[in-house]
N, C-alpha and C positions, 0 to 999 in steps of 0.2 A: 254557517250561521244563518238562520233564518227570523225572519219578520212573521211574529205568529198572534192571531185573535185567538184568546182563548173565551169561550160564552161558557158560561157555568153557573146555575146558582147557587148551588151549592159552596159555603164559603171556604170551609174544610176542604172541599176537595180543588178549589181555584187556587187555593195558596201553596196546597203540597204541589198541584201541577206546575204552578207559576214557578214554585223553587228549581224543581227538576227540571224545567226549561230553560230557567236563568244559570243552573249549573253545566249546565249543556251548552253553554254560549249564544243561547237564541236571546232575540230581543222579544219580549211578554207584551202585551198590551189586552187587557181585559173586559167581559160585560159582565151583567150577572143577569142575562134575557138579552132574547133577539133583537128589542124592539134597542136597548142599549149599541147593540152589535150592529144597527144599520146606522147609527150615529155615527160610530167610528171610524166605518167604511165611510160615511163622507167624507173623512176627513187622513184619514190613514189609508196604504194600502199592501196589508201582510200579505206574504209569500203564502201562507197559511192559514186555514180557520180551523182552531179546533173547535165543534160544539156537543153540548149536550145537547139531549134530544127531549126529555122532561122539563119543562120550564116554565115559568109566569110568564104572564102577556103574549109572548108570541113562543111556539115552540121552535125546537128546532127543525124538526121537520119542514114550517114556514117559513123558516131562517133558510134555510137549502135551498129552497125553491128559489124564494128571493134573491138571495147570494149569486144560484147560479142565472138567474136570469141580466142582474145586472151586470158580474165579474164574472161571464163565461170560464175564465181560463184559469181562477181562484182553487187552488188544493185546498179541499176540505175532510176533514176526518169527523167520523160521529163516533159518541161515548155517549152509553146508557147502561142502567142499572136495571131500564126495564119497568121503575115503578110495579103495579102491584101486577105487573104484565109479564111475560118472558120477553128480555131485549132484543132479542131476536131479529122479531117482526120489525120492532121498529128501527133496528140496523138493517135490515133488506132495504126497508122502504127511503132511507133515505140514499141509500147508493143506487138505486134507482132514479131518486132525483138529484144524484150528480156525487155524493160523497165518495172520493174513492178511496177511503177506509173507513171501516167503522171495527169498536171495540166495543168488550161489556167491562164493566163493573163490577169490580176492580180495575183496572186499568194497567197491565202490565208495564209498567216503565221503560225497559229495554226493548220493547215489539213495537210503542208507540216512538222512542227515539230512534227506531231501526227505522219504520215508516216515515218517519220527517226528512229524515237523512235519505233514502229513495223516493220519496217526490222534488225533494230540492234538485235530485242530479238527473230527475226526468224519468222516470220509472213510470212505467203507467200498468202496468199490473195490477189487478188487486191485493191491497193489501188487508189484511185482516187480522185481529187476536181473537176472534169468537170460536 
């Protein structure tokens, strides 16, 4: 079981994520923007961040950077859709700035709880569904 930030703004998709994590026995804890996501981190500290990388106020992309500058050692997974972009690019760009998985849009369910379940027991691999 893990301690996971999920950032998302998307409400449709924080709520199906949040179920499939709470069925999965992780404990949920949410934003809906980064700038929410560094609140939380003051005050909580998940095993995990899931973020999306599209978002108001702050992306996620600045959310990474941030994250990993303050919580070095923080597992972080990125999910995009890609907006009117190919998510691609901007799943490179944020496992360069520290995520060590990123997903597109849809979000396979079983690749993203395989990858929770191998960061939790120390995998350091890339993990990826793109």
């Amino acid at each position: 079981m893990a301690n996971i930030l999920l950032v998302e703004d998307d409400e449709l998709v924080r709520d199906m994520l949040t179920q499939m994590l709470q069925r999965a026995s992780h404990q949920v804890l949410t934003a809906t923007n980064g700038e929410e996501a560094i609140e939380v981190l003051k005050k909580a500290h998940p095993d995990i961040m899931i973020t999306d990388i599209i978002m108001p106020k702050m992306s996620g992309i600045t959310l990474i950077s941030e994250v990993k500058n303050r919580h070095p050692t923080m597992e972080i997974i990125a999910i995009s859709g890609g907006g009117r972009l190919d998510p691609t690019g901007y799943l490179d760009l944020s496992e360069s700035l520290g995520a060590t998985a990123s997903f597109e849009k849809p979000v396979d369910k079983a690749a993203l709880l395989m990858a929770i379940d191998l960061l939790l027991h120390g995998t350091k691999e890339k993990v990826t569904g793109a």
